[in-house]
N, C-alpha and C positions, 0 to 999 in steps of 0.2 A: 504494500500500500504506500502512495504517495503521498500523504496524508498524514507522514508521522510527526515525532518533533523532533527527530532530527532533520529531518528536510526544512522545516522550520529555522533551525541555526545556520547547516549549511547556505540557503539565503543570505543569512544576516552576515556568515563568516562573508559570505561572495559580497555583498550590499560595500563591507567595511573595507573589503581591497580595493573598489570598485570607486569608494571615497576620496582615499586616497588621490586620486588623478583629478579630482574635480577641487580639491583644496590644496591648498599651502603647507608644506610639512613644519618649514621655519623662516623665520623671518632675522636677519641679522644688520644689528644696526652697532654703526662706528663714527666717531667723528674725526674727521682730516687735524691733526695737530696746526697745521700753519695755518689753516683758513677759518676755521670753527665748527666748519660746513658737516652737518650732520648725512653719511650715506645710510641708503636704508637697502637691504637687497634680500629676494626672498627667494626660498629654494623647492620648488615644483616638480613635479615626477614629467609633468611634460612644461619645458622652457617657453617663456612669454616674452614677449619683444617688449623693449622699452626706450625711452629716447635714449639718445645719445649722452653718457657718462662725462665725457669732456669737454664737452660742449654746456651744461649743467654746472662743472664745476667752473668751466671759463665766466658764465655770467653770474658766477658766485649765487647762485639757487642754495638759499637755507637748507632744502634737502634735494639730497641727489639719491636717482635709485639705479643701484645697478643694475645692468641687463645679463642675467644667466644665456640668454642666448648667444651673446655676444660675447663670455665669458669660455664657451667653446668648452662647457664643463659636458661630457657626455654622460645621462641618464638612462640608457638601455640596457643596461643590467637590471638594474631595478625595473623598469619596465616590462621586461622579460619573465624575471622572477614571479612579479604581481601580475601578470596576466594566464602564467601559468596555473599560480595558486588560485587562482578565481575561475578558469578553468576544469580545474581537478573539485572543486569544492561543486560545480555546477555538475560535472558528468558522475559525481560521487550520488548525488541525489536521484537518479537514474540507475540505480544499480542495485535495486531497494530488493530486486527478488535474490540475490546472492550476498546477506548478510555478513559474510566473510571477506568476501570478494571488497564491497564496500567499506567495511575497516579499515583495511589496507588501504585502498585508494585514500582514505581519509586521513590515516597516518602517514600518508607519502604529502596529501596537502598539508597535513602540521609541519612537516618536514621543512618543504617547501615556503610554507606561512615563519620560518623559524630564519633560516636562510637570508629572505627577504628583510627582515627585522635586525637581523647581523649585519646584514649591507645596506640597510636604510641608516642606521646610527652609528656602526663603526669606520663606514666608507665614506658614505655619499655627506652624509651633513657635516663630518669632516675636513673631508676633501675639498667639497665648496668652499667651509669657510676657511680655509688656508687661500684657496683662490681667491676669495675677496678678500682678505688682509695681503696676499702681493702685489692687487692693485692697489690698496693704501697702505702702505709701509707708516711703522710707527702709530699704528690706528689701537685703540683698545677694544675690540670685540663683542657682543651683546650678543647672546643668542635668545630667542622666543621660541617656543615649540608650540605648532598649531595644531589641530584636530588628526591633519594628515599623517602627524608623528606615530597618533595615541592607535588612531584605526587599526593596523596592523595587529596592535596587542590586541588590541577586544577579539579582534579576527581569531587570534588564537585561543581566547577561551571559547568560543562560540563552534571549534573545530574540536576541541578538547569536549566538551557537551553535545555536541554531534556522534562521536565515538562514543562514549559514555550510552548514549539513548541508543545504537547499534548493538552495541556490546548487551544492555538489557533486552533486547528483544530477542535477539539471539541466543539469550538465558529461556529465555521463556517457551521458545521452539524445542528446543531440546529437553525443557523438563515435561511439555505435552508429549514427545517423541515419548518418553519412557514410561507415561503414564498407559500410553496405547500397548 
């Protein structure tokens, strides 16, 4: 049946990867030591175009925002990863009549959902903001974490309670199996 609750979570796991790409993971703000000029630059699973950075700072604009596009930071790992996981989380809810079968699939998406989460925090929000501090050298650093940071986790208890409700119905197959 389709109709359980794990298909239920799996949804919600797939809804929170699926977030992700529609919000801001983080936002990083520094200000230029010589100027005073406050930069503001935000870090997106897909890159957004933005005016021109030095052209901003030449008219001495109170705040300048950087462009990740033009930052030439590459995001398709993470993209990758999150599409697969939301993938695996959608064909997992589909797989309802081999209860086994669908564990698995579901602990290859935790897998995958865990992955993404390691290289969303230890890589990419990283790695950006080293990018943005070598274009302002001597900048002091701010970082904000937005909704697109947090999604991923929730993702993963939602795939963790997905298994979980697999795992019990699948208890309950087998204790009818021996009552027959």
């Amino acid at each position: 049946m389709i109709q359980r609750i794990q298909s239920f979570w799996l949804v919600l796991a797939m809804c929170c990867i699926v977030l992700t790409f529609l919000v801001p993971v983080a936002e990083y703000q520094l200000t230029v030591p010589s100027t005073g000029q406050k930069v503001e630059a935000e870090f997106n699973l897909l890159a957004k175009d933005s005016p021109d950075m030095l052209s901003q700072i030449a008219n001495l604009d109170p705040v300048v925002v950087y462009s990740q596009r033009a930052s030439g930071f590459q995001t398709w790992p993470l993209i990758a990863v999150a599409i697969a996981t939301a993938l695996i989380a959608l064909v997992s809810i589909f797989l309802f009549k081999n209860r086994v079968r669908q564990m698995r699939v579901v602990a290859v998406g935790f897998l995958f959902n865990v992955a993404y989460v390691f290289l969303l925090f230890f890589w990419a929000v990283d790695a950006y903001g080293k990018t943005v501090l070598r274009a302002m050298q001597g900048a002091d650093l701010q970082v904000t974490w937005f909704v697109g940071a947090y999604a991923p986790i929730v993702s993963l208890l939602f795939l963790v309670l997905a298994h979980r409700g697999i795992k019990r119905d699948e208890a309950k197959v087998r204790a009818a199996d021996r009552l027959r």
